[in-house]
Backbone bond lengths (Angstrom), bond angles and torsions (degrees), N, CA, C in turn:
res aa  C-N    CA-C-N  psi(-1)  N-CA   C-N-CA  omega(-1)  CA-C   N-CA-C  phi
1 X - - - 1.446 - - 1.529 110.54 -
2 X 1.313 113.44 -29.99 1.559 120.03 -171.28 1.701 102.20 -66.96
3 X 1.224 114.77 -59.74 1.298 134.64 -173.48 1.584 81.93 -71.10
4 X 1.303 169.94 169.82 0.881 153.69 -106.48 1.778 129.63 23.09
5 X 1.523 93.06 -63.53 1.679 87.44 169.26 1.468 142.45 -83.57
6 X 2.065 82.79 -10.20 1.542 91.10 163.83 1.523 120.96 -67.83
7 X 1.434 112.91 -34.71 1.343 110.09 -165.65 1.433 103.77 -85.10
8 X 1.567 117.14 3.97 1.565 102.04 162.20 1.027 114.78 -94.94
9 X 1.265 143.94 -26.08 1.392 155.84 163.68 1.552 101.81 -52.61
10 X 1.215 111.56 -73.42 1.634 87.86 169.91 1.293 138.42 -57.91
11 X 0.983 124.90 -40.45 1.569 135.56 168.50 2.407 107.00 -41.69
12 X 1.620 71.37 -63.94 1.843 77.23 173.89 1.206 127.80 -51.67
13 X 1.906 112.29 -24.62 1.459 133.16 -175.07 1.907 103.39 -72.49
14 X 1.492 88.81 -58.16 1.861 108.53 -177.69 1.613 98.27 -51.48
15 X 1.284 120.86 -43.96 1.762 98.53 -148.16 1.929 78.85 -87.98
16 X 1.258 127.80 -45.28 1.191 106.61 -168.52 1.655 125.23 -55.63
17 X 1.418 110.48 -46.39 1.631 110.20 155.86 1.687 117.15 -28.96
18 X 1.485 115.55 -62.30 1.247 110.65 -173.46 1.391 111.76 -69.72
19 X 1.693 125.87 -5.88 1.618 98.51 -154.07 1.824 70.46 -103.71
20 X 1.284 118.37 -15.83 1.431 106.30 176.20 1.735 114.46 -77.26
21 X 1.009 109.62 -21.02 1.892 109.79 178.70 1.620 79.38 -67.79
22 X 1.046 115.91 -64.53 2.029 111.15 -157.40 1.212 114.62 -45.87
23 X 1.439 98.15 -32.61 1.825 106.94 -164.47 1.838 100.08 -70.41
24 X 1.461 93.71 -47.47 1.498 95.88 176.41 1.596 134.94 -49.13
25 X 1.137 112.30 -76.29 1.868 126.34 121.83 1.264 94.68 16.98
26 X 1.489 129.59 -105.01 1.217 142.31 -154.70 1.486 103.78 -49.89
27 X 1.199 128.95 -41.53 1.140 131.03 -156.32 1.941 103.62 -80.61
28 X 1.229 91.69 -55.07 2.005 108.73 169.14 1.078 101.98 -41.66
29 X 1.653 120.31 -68.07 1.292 107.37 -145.68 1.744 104.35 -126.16
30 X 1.418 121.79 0.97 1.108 128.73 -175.76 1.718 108.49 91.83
31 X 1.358 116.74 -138.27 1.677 116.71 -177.22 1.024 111.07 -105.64
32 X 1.288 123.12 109.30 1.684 118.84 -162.97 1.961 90.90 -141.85
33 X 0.945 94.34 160.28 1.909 104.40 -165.63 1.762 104.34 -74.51
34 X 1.233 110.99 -5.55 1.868 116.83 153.75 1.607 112.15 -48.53
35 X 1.651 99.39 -47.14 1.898 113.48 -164.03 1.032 116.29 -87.82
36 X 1.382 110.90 -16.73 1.759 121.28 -163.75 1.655 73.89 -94.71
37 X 1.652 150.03 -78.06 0.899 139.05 -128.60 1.545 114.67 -76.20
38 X 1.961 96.38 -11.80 1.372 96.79 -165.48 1.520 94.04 -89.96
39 X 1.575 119.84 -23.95 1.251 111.18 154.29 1.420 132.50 -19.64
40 X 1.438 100.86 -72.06 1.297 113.51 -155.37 1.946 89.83 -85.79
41 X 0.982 122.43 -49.33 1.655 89.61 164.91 1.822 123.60 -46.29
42 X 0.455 117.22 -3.29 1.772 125.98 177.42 1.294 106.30 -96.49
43 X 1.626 121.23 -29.33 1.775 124.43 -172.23 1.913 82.64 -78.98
44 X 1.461 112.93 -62.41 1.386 111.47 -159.31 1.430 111.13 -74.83
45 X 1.217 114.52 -10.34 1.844 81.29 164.39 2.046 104.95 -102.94
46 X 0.714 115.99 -5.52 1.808 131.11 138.98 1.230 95.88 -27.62
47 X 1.323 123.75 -109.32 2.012 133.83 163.67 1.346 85.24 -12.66
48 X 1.314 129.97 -122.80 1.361 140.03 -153.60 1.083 127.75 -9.22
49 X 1.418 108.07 -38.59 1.377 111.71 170.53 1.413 137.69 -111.08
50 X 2.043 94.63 1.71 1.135 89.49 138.99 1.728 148.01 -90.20
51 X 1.302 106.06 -10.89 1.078 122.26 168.52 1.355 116.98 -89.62
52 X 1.164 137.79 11.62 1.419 137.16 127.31 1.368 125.11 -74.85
53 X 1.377 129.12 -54.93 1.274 109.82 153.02 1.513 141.08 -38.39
54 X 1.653 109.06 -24.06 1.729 122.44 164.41 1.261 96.41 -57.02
55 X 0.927 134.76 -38.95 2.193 134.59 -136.88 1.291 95.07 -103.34
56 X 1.669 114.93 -38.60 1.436 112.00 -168.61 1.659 104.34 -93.47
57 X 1.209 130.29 -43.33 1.201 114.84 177.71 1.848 121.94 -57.86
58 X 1.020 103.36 -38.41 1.179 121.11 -179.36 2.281 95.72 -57.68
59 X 0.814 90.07 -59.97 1.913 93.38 -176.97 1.675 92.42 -53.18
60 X 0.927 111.26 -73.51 2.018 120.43 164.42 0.980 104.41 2.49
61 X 1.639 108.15 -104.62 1.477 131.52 177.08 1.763 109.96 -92.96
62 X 1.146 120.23 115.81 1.219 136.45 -156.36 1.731 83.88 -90.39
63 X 1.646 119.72 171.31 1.634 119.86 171.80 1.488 93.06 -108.94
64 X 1.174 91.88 154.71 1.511 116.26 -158.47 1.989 115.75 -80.24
């Protein structure tokens, strides 16, 4: 469970850094393929961590 809440805390830490590099980015220079990419790093560790939480809850609470 511990290792569970770490990896949401980090995950939540990672995408907010990146959606803040983008936000920044956007603001400097408008929409330029820096913001879009830092986007989409922010979508994939999003995925990542949701599909670790699938793997781990599931080991957690097993289906019945």
């Amino acid at each position: 469970m511990l290792r569970l809440a770490i990896a949401v805390i980090v995950a939540g830490s990672l995408i907010a850094l990146f959606l803040q590099a983008m936000l920044n980015s956007i603001y400097e220079s408008g929409i330029t393929p820096v913001s879009v990419v830092l986007g989409l790093f922010a979508v994939g560790v999003l995925q990542m961590a949701t599909i670790w939480f699938w793997n781990d809850t599931k080991r957690l609470f097993p289906p019945a």
